[in-house]
N, C-alpha and C positions, 0 to 999 in steps of 0.2 A: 504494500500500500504506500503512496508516495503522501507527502508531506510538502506543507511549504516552508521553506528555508525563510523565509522573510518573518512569517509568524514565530515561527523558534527562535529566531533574535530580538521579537518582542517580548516572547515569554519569557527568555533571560534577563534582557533587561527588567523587565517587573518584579520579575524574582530577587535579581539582586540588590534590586535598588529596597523592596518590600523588606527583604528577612536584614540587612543593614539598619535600617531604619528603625524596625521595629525592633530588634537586638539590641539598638543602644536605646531605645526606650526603655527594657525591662531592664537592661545594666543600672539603668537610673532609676529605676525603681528595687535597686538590689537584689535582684533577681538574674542567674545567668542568662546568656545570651542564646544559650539552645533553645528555652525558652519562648522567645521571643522569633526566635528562626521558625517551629516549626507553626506558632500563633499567625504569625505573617503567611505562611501557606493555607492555612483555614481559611484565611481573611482576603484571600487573593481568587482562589479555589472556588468551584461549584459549591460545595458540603453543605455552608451555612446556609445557603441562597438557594435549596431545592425545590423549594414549596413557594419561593415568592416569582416566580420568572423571569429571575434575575441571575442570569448567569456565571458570573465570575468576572474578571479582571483577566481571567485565563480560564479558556474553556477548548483545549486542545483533543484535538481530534484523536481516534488509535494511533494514530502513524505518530502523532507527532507529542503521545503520551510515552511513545516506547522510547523516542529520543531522551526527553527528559527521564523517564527512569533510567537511562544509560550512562547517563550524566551523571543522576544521584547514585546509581552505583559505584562510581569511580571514583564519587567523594567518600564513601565507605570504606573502601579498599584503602584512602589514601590516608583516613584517619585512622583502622589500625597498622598502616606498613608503618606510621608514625609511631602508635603506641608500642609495638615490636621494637623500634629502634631505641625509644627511651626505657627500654623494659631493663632491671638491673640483674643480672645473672643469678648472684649471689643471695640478694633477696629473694627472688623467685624461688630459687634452691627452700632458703629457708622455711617460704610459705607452701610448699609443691603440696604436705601433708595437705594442711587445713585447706588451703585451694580446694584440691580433688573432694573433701569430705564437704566441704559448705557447697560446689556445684552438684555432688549428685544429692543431698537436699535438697538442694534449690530445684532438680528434677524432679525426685519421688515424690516432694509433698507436692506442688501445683498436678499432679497428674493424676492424683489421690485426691486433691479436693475440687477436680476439674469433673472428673469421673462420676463420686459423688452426686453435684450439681447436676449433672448430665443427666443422671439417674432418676434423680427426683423430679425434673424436670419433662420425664419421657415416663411417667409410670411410676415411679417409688420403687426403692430400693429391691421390691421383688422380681424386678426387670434384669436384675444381674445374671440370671439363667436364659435367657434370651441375647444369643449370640450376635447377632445381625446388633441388638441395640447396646450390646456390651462395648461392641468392637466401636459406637460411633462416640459411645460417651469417654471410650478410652482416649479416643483420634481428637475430640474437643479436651482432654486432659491436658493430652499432648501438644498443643499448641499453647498452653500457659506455662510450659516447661522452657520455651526459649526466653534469649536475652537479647537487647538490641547492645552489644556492646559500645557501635560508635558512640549512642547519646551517654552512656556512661564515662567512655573515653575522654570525652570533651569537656564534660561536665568538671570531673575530678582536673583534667588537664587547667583551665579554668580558676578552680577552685587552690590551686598549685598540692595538691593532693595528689598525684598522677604516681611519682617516684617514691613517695612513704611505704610503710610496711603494710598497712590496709591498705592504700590505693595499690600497690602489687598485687594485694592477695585477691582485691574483689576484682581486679583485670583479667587474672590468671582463674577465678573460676568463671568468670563471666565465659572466655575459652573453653574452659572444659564443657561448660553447659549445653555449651551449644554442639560439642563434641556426642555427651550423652544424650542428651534430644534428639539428635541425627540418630542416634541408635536405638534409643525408645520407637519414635515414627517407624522405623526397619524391622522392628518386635511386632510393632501392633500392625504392620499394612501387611508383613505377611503372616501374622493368623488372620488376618481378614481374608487374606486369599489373593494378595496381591505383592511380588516382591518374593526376594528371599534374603531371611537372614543370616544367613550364614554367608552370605554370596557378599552383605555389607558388611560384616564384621571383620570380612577378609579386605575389605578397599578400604577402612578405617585403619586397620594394621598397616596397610602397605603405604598407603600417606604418610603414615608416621615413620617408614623406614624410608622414604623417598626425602623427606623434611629431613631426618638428620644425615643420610648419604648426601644426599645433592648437597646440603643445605652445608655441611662440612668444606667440601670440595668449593663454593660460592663465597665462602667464610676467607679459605686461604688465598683465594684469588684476587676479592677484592681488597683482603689486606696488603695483597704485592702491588696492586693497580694504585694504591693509596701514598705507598713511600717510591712510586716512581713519579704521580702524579699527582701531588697534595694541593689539596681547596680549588678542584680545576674541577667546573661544571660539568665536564666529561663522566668524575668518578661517580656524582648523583642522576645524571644518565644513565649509566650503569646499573645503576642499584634500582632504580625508576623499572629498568627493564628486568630486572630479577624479581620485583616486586608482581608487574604484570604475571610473570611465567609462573608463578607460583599459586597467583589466585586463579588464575585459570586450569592449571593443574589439579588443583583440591580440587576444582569443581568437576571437572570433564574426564579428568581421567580417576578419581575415588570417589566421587558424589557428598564430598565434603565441603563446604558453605566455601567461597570463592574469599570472604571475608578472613576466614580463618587461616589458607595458604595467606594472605598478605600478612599477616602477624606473624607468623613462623617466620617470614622473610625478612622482615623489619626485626626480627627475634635474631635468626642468625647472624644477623650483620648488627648485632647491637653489641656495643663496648669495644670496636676496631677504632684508627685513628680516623677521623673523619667522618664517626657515624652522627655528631653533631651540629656535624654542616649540612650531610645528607638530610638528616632530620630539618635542619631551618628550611633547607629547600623545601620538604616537604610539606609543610605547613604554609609556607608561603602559597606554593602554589594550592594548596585545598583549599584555603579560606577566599583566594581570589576568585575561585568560581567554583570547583566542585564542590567542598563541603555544604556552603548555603543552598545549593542543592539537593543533596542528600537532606537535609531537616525540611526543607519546603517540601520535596514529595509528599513527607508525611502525610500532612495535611491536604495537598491539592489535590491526592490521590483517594482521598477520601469519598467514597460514596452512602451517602443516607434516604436514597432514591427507594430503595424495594424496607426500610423499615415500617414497621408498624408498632403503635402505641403498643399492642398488647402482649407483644415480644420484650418489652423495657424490664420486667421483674428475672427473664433469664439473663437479657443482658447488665443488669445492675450484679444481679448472684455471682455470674462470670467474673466479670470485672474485681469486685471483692473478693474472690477464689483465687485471680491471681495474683493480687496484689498483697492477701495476706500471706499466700503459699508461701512466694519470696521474702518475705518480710520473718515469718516465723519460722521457715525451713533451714534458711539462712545464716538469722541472727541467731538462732540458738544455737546451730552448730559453731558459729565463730565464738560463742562465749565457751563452749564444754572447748574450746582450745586457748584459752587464757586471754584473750581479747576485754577490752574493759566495755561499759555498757553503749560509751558512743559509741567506739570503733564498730563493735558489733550491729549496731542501729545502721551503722552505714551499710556494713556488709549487706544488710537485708534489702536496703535503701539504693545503695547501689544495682543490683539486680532484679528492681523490678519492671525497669524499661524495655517495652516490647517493640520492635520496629520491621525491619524487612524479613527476618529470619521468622515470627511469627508468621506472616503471610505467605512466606518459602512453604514453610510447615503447612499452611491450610492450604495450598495450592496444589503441593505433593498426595492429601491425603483424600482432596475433594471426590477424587475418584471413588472411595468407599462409603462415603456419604450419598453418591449416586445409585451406589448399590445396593448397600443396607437401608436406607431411608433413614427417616430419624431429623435431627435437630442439625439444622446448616448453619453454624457459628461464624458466619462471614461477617453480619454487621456489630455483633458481640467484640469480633476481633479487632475490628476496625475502632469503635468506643473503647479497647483496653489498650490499644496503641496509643491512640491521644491523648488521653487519661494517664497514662502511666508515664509516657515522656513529657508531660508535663510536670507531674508530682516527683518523678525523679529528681532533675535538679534539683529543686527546689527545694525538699526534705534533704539532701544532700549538702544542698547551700546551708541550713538551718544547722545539721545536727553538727557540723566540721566545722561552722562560727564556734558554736559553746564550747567546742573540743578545742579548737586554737586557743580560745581567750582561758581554759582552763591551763592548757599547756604554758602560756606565754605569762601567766601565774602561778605557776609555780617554777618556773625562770628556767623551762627546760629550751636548750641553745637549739635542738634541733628544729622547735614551732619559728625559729627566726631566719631561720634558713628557710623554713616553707613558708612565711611571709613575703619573704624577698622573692623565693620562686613565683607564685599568686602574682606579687603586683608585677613582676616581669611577665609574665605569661598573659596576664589585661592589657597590658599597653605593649605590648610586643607579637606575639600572636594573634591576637583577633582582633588590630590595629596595624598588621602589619606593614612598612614599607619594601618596598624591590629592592634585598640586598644590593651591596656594592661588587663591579665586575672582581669574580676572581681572581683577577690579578694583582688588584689591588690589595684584597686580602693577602696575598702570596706575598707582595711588597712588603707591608707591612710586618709582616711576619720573618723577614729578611732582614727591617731595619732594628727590628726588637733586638734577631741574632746579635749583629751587629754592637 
């Protein structure tokens, strides 16, 4: 289907000029700017305007919807190839335990009280011996089992939480979650009768030996490319392109979220000389156009065309199912690991932003909803996206204010270092300017020798 080019450089322009605008509206209102990015795609978008005949600011055709989701894709990839590069080894090492044990909470309970809801909803729990409707309230579990990690990424990035021991630990299960989701969905689509699992448990294996072979051999290369070629926009080229190969690898050749190869990639090349240039690149160029992309789809992509009033009590139960799941699955597991009651408040807080991985999820399984019949949690899904990436931040902004001003009273040196990080990370990243030509850097870096 073709498209017109002239309209998709209006719908950019709106867009970026919209989620800009209204970012630093809600920064001024102290509230993050993810926030505000993806309120600006509601506000620009069909969604709110279904029922008045008032169509949007942007009202893009198929062709010209798939572009823009193209786009917000590739602001996704670009914000975890980033969170990958600033990931710290050592910490991650230290948090791998509690990561792994708070993400697969963060799966068991949302699918247990998804399930639940499903249940009660399609007949009462005496419905659990009825196959066809097991498998659908299973399949609506399973999509409150994902996590949107870019809005968490950003948020904590943002917040200068990103490099701390809880912002490690809730990045690194926000990963795995999405790891075990991917494998939950492959449990439940084939006892439904569609899929096999063992056929996915073997393309999950093998990404993760593809991720440390290649990911090893990519490691020692660009470290050599690095001291023949230092701060020369060639080496973040490079890495640009290893970023791409890998998200498309996860996806196409293991059937693993395309998001998740760009993290391993930004992961392997994280702590070499110049992964910190790599990184400015990267955010430089996210924020200039992809990223504000990536938040605006949310919302623009929103449809509330086929709801109905009388459908609102499953979709309220939903929404609370999975915003408690993560919230409770989560933070309690991070407390039984010595986490104090913020940190652990974030852990929960942290993961319960749903975004394109949810919709992955409902899009991969709609087929057994086709089959079985039962409850179609499309527009459910779409009110626990908005809802949840918005309260994310936000609670996130809230609980890591009292937690810094506890810290920075009782005069611990590290909350001053993640001050410094914050107000560099506000007025440097999501204000950014076009770095200076690499050579200059290089100069400079010669005059220092010197």
């Amino acid at each position: 289907m073709d498209f017109d080019v002239m309209q998709i450089l209006l719908d950019c322009g709106i867009i970026l000029f919209a989620t800009k605008a209204v970012g630093m509206l809600t920064r001024k209102l102290g509230l993050p700017q993810v926030v505000g990015m993806i309120i600006a795609g509601l506000l620009i978008g069909p969604a709110l305007f279904v029922h008045t005949g008032f169509s949007g600011l942007i009202h893009p055709t198929e062709a010209e919807m798939n572009v823009l989701k193209s786009f917000s894709q590739i602001g996704v990839v670009f914000i975890l190839f980033s969170s990958g590069l600033e990931t710290d080894f050592r910490e991650m090492k230290r948090s791998g335990v509690a990561a792994s044990c708070i993400a697969l909470a963060g799966v068991i309970v949302p699918i247990a009280l998804g399930t639940l809801v499903s249940l009660l909803f399609m007949g009462g729990l005496s419905e659990i011996h009825n196959h066809e409707k097991l498998m659908n309230a299973l399949f609506v579990g399973c999509i409150l089992s994902a996590t949107s990690v870019g809005i968490t990424v950003e948020t904590l990035r943002e917040l200068g939480k990103l490099k701390t021991k809880i912002g490690t630990t809730v990045l690194s299960a926000a990963i795995i979650d999405d790891v075990l989701g991917i494998i939950a969905l492959s449990l439940i689509t084939g006892l439904g009768g569609d899929g096999s699992v063992g056929e996915t448990l073997l393309h999950v294996a093998g990404f993760f030996a593809f991720t440390v072979g290649i990911g090893w051999l990519m490691r020692k290369g660009f470290g050599l490319l690095v001291k023949i070629y230092p701060h020369k926009r060639r080496t973040s080229i490079f890495a640009f392109a290893a970023c791409f190969f890998f998200a498309y690898a996860a996806e196409e050749f293991f059937g693993i979220a395309a998001i998740t190869g760009a993290y391993m990639a930004g992961l392997m090349l994280s702590g070499l000389g110049d992964s910190n240039f790599v990184d400015r690149k990267v955010i430089v160029s996210g924020y200039m156009f992809f990223t504000p992309m990536f938040f605006a789809y949310i919302g623009i992509s929103a449809d509330f065309s086929g709801f109905r009033p009388s459908s609102m009590w499953f979709v309220l139960a939903f929404v609370a199912a999975g915003i408690i799941g993560k919230i409770v699955g989560c933070g309690t597991v991070a407390r039984c690991f010595k986490y104090d009651k913020k940190e652990s408040l974030a852990a929960g807080f942290g993961m319960i932003a749903r975004g394109e991985v949810a919709l992955a999820v409902y899009a991969t399984g709609s087929a057994l909803i086709a089959k079985n019949g039962g409850i179609d949690p499309l527009v459910a899904t779409i009110f626990l996206i908005i809802s949840s990436s918005i309260l994310c931040p936000i609670l996130l902004k809230l609980v890591f204010r009292d937690h810094h001003a506890a810290e920075l009273a009782a005069g611990n040196p590290h909350a001053v270092t993640i001050a410094s990080e914050a107000i560099e990370n506000v007025h440097h990243d999501l204000d950014a300017e076009p770095d200076e030509p690499d050579e200059l850097h290089h100069n400079d870096e010669n005059a220092k020798r010197s």
